[in-house]
N, C-alpha and C positions, 0 to 999 in steps of 0.2 A: 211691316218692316222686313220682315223672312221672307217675306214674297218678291220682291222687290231686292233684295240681296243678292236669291234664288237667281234673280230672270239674269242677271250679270255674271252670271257663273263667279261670285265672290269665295265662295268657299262650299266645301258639299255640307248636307244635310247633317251626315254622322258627325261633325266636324262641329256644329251649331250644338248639335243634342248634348255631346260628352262636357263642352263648354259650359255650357247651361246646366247642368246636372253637377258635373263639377264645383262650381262658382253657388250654386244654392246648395248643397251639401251641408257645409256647414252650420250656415244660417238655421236649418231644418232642425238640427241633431241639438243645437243649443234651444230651441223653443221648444223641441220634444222634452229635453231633458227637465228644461224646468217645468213642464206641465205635471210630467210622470210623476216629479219628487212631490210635487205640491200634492196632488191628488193623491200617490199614493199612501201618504202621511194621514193627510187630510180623511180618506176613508179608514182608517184603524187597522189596515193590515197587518199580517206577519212584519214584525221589523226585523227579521232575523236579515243580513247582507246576501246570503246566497236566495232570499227568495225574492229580496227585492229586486238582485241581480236579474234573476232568471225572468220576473215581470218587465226588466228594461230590457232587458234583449227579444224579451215578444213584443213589447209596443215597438223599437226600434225597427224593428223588421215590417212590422205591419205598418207602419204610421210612413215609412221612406221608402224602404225598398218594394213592398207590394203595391202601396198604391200610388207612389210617385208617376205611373205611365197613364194614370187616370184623371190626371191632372190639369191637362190641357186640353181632355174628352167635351164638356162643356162651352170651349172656346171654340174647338175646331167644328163643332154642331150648328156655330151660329155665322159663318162666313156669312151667308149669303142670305142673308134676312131684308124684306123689303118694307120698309114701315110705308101705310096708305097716308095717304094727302089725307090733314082733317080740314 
């Protein structure tokens, strides 16, 4: 469908990306969040608030913002895949 948008000059690329990034934002930061609380209750950590903190702002970071541009890596790998006649 990008491709295809692309060829009509509908809008540019950075234009697509911020959208998309924007619009899933959210959705990401709510599934991170309850994964972390769960797990990290669930393994017997420090409960102290500032160390739970500091563990959500390192899964935050890592879990969105590092590897969010590695996300589409897998997809964009298999454009052009030819399956044989069986």
């Amino acid at each position: 469908m990008l491709a295809k948008e692309r060829s009509v000059d509908m809008y540019k690329l950075s234009a697509y990306l911020i959208s998309r990034n924007t619009s899933n934002l959210p959705l990401e930061v709510i599934l991170d969040v309850l994964f972390l609380v769960i797990v990290y209750f669930m393994a017997g950590t420090n409960k102290a608030f500032v160390a739970f903190s500091l563990t959500y702002l390192k899964a935050i970071f890592l879990s969105i913002i590092a590897a969010q541009p590695l996300e589409p890596s897998p997809a964009g790998n298999c454009l052009d895949v030819d399956i044989p006649p069986q």
